[in-house]
N, C-alpha and C positions, 0 to 999 in steps of 0.2 A: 395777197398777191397770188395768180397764178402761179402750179407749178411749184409754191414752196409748203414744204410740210415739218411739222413741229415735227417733234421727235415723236410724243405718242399717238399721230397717226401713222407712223409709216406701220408697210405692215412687217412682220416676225421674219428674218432670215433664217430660212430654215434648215438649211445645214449649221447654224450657230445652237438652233434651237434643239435640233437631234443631240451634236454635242453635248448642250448644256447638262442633256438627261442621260445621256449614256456612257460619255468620254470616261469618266471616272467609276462607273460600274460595270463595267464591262471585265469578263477575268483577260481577256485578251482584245487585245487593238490591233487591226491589222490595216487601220487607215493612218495612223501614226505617221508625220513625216521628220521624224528625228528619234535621237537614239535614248530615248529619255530613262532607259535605265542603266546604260553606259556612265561613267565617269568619261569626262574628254582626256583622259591617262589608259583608262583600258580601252578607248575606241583607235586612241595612238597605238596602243601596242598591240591591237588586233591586224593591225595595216604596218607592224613593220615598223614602226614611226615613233620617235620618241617628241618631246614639247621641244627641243631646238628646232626641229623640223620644220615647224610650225615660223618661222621668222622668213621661210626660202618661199612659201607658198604663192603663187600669185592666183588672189582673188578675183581674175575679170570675167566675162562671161564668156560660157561654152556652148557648143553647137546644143540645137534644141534638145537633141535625143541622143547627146552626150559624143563625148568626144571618142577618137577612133580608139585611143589605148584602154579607154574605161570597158566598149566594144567588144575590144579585143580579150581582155581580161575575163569580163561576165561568162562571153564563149569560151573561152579554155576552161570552166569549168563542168563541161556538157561535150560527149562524145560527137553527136550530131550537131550542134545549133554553129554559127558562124559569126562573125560579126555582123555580119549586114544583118542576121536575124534578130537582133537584141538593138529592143529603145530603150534608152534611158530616161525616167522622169522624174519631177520636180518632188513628188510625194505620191505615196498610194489612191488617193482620190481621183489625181489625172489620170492615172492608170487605167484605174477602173471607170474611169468615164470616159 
């Protein structure tokens, strides 16, 4: 058929393919989009937050480039920048692309 391809013709994703070789060798990851050397107890208690916390959260979706108090936070910690000047994004890779 048209249009359908087995698996070993497709061809190599190559952001899967970069990972494959360097995710794990590398001494530092700065595309990482999680906190993978945190415990989810010390990323609570970096934010204030203890694991009861965690039952009040509401999981729904937020504006693209993050909502106004996140915003507003990032900027309070920079003499000049404001909120309108800070995006928020989804992981380092959007970022940087």
């Amino acid at each position: 058929m048209t249009g359908i391809h087995t698996i070993g013709s497709l061809p190599d994703f190559r952001l899967e393919t970069w990972f494959s070789r360097w995710e794990f060798a590398a001494t530092h990851s700065f595309t990482a989009s999680d906190a993978e050397t945190m415990s989810v107890g010390e990323l609570l208690a970096l934010a204030g937050l203890s694991v009861d916390s965690l039952t009040s959260l509401d999981h729904g979706y937020r504006p693209t480039h993050g909502t106004d108090a996140l915003r507003v936070a990032v900027a309070a910690t920079d003499d000049v920048v404001t909120a309108a000047d800070v995006l928020a994004f989804a992981e380092a890779q959007e970022a940087r692309f």
